[in-house]
MIDRENBA-996031 format. One line per 4 residues: number of its first residue (from 0); their letters; for each residue y negated, x negated, z of N, C-alpha, C. Coordinates in steps of 0.001 Angstrom, whole numbers, plus 500000, padded with zeros to 6 digits. Example, Ala and Ser with C-alpha at 12.3 -4.5 7.8 and 13.67 -1.06 7.14 Angstrom:
// residues 2
0	AS	505690,486810,507800,504500,487700,507800,503300,486800,507800; 502250,487150,507080,501060,486330,507140,499970,487100,507870
This chain:
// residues 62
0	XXXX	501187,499176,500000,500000,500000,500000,498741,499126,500000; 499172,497610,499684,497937,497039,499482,496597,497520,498679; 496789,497672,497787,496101,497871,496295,495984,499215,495865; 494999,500157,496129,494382,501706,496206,493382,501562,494995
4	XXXX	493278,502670,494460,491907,502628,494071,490966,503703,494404; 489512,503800,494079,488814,504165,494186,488959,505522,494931; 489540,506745,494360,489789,507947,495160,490500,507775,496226; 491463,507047,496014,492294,506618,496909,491756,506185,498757
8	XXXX	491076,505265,498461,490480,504465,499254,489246,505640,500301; 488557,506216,499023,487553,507305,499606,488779,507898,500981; 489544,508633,500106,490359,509871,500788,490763,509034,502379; 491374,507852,502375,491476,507042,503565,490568,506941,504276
12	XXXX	489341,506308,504012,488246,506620,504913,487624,507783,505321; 487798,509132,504451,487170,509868,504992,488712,510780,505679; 489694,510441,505499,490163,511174,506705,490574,510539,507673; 490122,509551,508114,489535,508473,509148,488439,508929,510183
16	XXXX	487673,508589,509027,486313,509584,510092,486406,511285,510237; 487224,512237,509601,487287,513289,510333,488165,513113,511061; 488973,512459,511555,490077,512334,512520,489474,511892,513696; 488311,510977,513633,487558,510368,514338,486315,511190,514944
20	XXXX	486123,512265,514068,484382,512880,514167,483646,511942,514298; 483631,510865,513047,482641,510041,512918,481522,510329,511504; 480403,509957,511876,479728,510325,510538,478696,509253,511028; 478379,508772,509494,477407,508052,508790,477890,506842,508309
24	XXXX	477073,506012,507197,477578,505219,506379,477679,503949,507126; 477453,503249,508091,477663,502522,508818,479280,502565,509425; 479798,503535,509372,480959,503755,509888,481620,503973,509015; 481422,504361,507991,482105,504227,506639,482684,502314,506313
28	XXXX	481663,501689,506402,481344,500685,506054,482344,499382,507158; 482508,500423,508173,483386,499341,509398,484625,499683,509177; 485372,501273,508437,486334,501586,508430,486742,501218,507139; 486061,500740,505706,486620,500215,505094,486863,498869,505079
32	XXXX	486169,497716,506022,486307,496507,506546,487820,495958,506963; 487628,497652,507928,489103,496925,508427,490244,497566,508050; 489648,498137,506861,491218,498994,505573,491746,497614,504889; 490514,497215,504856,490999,495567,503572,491787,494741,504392
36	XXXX	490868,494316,505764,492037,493254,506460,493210,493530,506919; 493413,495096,507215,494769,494885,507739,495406,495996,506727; 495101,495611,505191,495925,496244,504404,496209,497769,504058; 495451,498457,504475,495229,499687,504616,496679,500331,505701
40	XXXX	496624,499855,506395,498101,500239,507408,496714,501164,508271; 497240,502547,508258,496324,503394,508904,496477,503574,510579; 497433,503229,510768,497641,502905,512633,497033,501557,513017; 496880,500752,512073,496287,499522,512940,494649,499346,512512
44	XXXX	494128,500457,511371,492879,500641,511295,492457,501476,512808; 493271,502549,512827,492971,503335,514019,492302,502720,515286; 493637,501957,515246,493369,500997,516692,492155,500118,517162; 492173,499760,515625,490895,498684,515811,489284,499406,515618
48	XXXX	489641,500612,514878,488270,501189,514711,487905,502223,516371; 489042,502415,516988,489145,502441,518448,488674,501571,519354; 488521,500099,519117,488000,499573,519877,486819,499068,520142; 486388,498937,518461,485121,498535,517965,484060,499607,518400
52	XXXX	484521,500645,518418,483336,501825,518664,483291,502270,520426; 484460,501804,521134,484269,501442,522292,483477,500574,522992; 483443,499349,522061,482947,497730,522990,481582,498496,521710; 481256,499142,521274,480080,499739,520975,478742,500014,521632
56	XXXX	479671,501577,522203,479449,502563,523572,479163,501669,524331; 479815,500677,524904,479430,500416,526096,478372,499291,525673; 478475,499025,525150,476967,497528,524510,476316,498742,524767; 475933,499419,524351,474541,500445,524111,474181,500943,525399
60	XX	475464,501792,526411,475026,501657,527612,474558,500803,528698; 474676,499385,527999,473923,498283,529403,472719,497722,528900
């Protein structure tokens, strides 16, 4: 599942971010980051787009 194209790739990210209730292109932009590095494997995008928006949250709260 390396190698998607174009619709392809959309449809991954955006049912990413509705899975997520994430919106805006910034988050678009982190969830296709880490589609490329870890190959589009959608459990280990999860994870990581799980953590990133955690150590986020909390940057913003201190």
């Amino acid at each position: 599942m390396t190698e998607l194209d174009k619709e392809q790739q959309k449809a991954f990210v955006d049912e990413i971010m509705e899975a997520n209730r994430l919106k805006g292109a910034s988050r678009k932009r982190l969830i296709m980051f880490l589609a490329q590095r870890y190959n589009w494997d959608k459990q280990k995008v999860q994870h990581r787009l799980r953590r990133a928006t955690l150590a986020q949250r909390y940057a913003e709260s201190h």
